[in-house]
N, C-alpha and C positions, 0 to 999 in steps of 0.2 A: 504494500500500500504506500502510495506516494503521499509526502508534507508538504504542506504550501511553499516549505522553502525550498525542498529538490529543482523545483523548474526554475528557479532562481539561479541557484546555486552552480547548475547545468550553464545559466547561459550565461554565467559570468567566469565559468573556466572555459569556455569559449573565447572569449573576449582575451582570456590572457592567455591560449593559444597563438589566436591571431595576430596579439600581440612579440612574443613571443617570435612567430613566424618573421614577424619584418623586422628583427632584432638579427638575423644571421645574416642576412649582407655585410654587414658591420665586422661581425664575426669573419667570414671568409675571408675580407680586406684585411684584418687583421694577423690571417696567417699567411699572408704571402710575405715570402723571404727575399733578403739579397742575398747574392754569392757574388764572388769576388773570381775575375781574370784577369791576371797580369801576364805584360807584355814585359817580354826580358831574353838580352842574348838572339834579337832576332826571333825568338818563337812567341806564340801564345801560350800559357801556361796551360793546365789541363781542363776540360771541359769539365761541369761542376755534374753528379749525377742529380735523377729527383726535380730535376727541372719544371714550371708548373705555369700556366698562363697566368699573368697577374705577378708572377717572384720580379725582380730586377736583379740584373747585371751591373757591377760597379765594376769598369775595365780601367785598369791602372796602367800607366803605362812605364815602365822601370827604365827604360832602354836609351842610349843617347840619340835615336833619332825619332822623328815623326811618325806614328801608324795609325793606322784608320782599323775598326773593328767594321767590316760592312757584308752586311746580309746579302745571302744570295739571292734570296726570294723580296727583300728591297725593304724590308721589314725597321731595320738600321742601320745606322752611318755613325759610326760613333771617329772623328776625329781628333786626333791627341798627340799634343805638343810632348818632348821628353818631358817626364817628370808628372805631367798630370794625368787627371783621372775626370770618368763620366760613368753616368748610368743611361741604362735605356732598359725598358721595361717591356717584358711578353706578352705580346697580343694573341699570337695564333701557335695553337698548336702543331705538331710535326718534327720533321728534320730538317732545321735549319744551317745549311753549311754558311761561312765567313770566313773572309779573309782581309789582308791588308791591299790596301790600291796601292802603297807605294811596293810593299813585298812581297810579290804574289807567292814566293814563296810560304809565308807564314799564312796556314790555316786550319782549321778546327770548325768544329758541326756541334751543335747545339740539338738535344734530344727533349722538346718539352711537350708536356702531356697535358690533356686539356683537364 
């Protein structure tokens, strides 16, 4: 047998359901990560695993001359003077190969999952 207050009570942990519900956005943004790529010695250092749409890349650049971190699928360009550093952040998921425009030798693939 139902209380006058169950249908109450019903539609007010609804209410902090739904509230609830539009509180994980927040959440999500909240667990996306940086990882860290430094340029050093002419290479890119190692591709970070775990990679995730929404994490950021902070590409450091160690080395004494200019490199660009640049998507193949056009995604980023990250330009970088010796000594500084940028981020740029995942949009789409996939296998994202990059390399340097001045060193074509120097490149590495980015593995991120949706």
């Amino acid at each position: 047998m139902q209380t006058p207050d169950q249908p109450r009570r019903a539609l007010l942990l609804a209410f902090a359901a739904a509230a609830a519900v539009t509180a994980f956005p927040a959440v999500a943004a909240a667990a996306a990560r940086t990882h860290t790529i430094v340029m050093d010695k002419m290479k890119f250092g190692p591709s970070p695993a775990g990679l995730r749409v929404g994490d950021t890349i902070l590409w450091v650049n160690r080395d004494a001359f200019r490199h660009t971190a640049t998507a193949g699928n056009g995604t980023f360009d990250v330009d970088l003077a010796p000594g500084a550093s940028g981020r740029t952040t995942l949009r789409t998921a996939g296998t994202i190969p990059y390399v340097c425009r001045f060193h074509p030798g120097m490149t590495g693939v980015l593995t991120v999952a949706a």
